[in-house]
C-alpha atoms as one frame of an Amber mdcrd trajectory, in Angstrom:
protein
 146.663  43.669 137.503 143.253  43.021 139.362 144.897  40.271 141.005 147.153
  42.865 143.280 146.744  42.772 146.583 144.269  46.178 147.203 146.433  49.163
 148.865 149.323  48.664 146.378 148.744  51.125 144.148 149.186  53.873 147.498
 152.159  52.183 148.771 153.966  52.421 145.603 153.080  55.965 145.286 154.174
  56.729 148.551 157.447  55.254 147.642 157.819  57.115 144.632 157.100  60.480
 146.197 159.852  59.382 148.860 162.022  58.636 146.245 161.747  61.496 143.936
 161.742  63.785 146.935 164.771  62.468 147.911 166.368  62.496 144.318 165.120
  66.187 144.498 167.023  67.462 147.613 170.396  65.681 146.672 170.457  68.128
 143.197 168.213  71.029 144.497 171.332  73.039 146.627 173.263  72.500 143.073
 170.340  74.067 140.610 170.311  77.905 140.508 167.024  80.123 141.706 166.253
  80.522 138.590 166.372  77.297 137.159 164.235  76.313 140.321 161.961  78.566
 139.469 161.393  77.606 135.557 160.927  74.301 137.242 158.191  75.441 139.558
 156.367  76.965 136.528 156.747  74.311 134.010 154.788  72.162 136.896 152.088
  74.750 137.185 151.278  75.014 133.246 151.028  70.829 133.742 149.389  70.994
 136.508 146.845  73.641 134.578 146.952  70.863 131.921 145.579  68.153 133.879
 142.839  70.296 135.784 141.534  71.308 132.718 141.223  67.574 131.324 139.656
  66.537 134.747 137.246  69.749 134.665 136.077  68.704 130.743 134.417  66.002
 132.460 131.389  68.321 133.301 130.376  67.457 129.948 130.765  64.018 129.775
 127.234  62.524 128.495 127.429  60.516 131.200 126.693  63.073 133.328 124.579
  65.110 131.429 122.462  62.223 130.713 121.705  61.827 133.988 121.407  65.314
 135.783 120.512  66.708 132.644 121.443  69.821 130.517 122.705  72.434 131.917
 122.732  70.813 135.601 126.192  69.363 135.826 127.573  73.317 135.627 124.891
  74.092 138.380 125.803  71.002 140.517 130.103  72.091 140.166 128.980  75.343
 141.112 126.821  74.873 143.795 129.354  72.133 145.318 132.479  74.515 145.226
 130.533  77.090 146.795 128.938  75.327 149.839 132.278  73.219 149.808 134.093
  76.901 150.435 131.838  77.965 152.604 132.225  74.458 154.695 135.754  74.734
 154.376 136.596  78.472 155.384 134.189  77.923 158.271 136.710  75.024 159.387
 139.516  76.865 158.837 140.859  73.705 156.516 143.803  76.065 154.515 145.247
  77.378 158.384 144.827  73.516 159.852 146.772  72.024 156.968 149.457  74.411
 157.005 149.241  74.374 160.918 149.942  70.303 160.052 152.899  71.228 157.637
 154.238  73.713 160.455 154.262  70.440 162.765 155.676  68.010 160.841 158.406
  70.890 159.662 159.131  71.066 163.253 159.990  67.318 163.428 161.596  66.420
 160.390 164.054  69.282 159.986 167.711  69.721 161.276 168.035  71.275 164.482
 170.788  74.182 163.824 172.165  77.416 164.591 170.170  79.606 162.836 168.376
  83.306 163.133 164.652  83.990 163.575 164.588  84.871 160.096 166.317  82.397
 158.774 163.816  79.765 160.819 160.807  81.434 159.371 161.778  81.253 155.844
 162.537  77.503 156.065 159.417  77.074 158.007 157.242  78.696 155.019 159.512
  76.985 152.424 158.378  73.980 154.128 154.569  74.412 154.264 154.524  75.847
 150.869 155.971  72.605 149.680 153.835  70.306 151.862 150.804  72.274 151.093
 151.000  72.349 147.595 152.848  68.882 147.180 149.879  67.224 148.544 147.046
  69.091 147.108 148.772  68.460 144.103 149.493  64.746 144.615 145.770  63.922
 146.236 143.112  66.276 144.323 144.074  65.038 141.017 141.366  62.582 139.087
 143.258  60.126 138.909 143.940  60.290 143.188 140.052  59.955 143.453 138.923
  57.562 140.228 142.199  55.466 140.829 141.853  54.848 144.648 137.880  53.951
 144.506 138.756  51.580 141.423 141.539  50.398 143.536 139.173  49.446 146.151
 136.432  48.319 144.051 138.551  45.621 143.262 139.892  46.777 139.518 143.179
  46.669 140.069 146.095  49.655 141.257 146.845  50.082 137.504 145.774  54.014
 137.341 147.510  54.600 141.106 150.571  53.036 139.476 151.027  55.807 136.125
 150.171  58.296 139.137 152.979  57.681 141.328 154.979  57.094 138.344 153.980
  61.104 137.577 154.318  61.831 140.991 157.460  60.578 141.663 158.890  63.231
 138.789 156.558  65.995 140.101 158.113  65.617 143.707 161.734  65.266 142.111
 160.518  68.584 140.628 159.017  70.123 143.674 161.413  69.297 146.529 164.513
  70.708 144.116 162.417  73.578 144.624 160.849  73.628 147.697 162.357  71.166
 149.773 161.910  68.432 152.364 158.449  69.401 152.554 157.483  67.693 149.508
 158.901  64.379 151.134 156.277  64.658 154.068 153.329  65.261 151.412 153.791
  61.469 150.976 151.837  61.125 154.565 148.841  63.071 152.936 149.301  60.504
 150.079 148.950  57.454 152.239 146.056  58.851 154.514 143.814  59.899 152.066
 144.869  58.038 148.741 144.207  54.570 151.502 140.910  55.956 153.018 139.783
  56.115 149.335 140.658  53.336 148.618 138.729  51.840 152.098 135.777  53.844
 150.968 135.769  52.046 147.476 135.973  48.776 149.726 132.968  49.894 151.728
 130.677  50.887 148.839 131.255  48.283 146.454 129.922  49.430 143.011 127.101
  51.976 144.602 128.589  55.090 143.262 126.886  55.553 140.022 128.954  56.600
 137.358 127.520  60.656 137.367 128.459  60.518 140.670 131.652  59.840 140.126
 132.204  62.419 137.300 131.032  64.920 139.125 133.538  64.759 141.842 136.446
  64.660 139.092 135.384  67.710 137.402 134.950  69.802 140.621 138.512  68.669
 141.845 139.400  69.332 138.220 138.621  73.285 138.965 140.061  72.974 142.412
 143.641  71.518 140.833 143.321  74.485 138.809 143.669  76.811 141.907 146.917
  74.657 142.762 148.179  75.579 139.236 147.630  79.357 140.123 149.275  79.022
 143.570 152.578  77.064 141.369 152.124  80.069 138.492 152.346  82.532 141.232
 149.574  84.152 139.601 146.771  84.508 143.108 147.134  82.153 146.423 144.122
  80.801 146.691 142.994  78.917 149.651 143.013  75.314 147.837 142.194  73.583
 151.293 139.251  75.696 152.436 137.848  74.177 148.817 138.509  70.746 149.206
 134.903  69.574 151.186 133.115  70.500 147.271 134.673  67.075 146.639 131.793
  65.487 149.283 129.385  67.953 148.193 129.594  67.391 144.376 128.004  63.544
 145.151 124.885  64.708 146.859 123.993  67.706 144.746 124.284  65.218 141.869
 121.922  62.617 142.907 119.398  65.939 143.915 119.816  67.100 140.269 119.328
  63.165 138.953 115.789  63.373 140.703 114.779  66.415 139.646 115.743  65.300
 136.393
């Protein structure tokens, strides 16, 4: 499908989220808590499924050829840790939900309802953005699928995404709500300005490079797994800047090397 016009693949998935979001709230009032809730763990242990198959990629020879042994660990480790430090220092995790509490603002029904009853659908509705679009844009196949998308290979691997997305936010909005619908903004924004930034570097990101940055948001989904397992709320945002970091440490490890 190289022949697709490029942004296709992210305005598909945008529709799909929109779609299964929607599909989601229609049934959601009629499925029990705890149905809900089996739902909202069956999506973490998948989630946990697909961060572990993006984090294997640390040992891809690929990689390992070129930073050599023992240095791809190193260069996921050093880029999560400046990447938290970068993040917490922002304040990333308290902007993003700050962004959810906005848009929860705007999109839901004005009503007659009590303080508390406001602030649980207001944190129902972050939770759902928040993890909805970590989910839906830290993924590999969010970062590989977008640059390839740009680099002129076709929107083939952003097209199997929104087709798993689109089940994933049928999933998560029976669960969590209209939040999930609004994650498809996060989709667009940075799903597109990957794809602009595969555009803009042509084929200059060398394929360690690339690897790299998959396996560290492979251990960053796994966080977002965590969050949907209920097992530790981790910050996922204040992590996400390891993605930029993984590159550079990478091509410091290639010339040491």
């Amino acid at each position: 499908m190289t022949s697709a016009v490029i942004g296709t693949g992210t305005a598909v998935n945008v529709l799909t989220v929109l779609l299964g979001s929607g599909l989601g709230l229609l049934v959601g009032h009629r499925l029990p808590e705890r149905v809900r809730t089996a739902v909202t763990t069956a999506l973490g242990l998948v989630t946990l499924l697909i961060a572990a198959d993006a984090a294997l990629d640390v040992f891809a020879p690929a990689l390992v050829e070129a930073t050599g042994r023992g240095a791809p660990t190193l260069v996921v480790l050093g880029s999560l840790a400046v990447g938290a430090i970068l993040g917490a220092w922002a304040r990333l995790e308290d902007r993003v939900e700050a962004l959810g509490g906005w848009l929860q603002q705007r999109l839901s029904r004005a009503g007659a309802r009590s303080s508390s009853d406001d602030d649980a659908a207001r944190r129902r509705f972050i939770e759902g953005f928040v993890i909805s679009s970590l989910v839906f844009c830290v993924g590999p196949l969010t970062i590989v699928g977008s640059l390839n998308e740009g680099l002129g290979n076709g929107p083939d691997q952003l097209l199997l995404k929104s087709v798993l997305d689109g089940f994933a936010s049928l999933a998560f909005a029976a669960s969590f709500g209209i939040g999930v619908m609004a994650s498809a903004l996060s989709v667009g924004v940075i799903q597109g300005s990957l794809t602009l930034l595969g555009v803009a570097i042509g084929s200059l990101l060398p394929e360690a490079h690339l690897l790299a940055v998959t396996a560290t948001g492979g251990l960053i989904l796994v966080g977002v797994a965590l969050r949907l397992l209920d097992v530790k709320r981790i910050p996922v945002a204040d992590l996400l800047p390891a993605l930029l970091v993984a590159p550079v440490l990478t091509q410091l490890a290639v010339v040491v090397a």
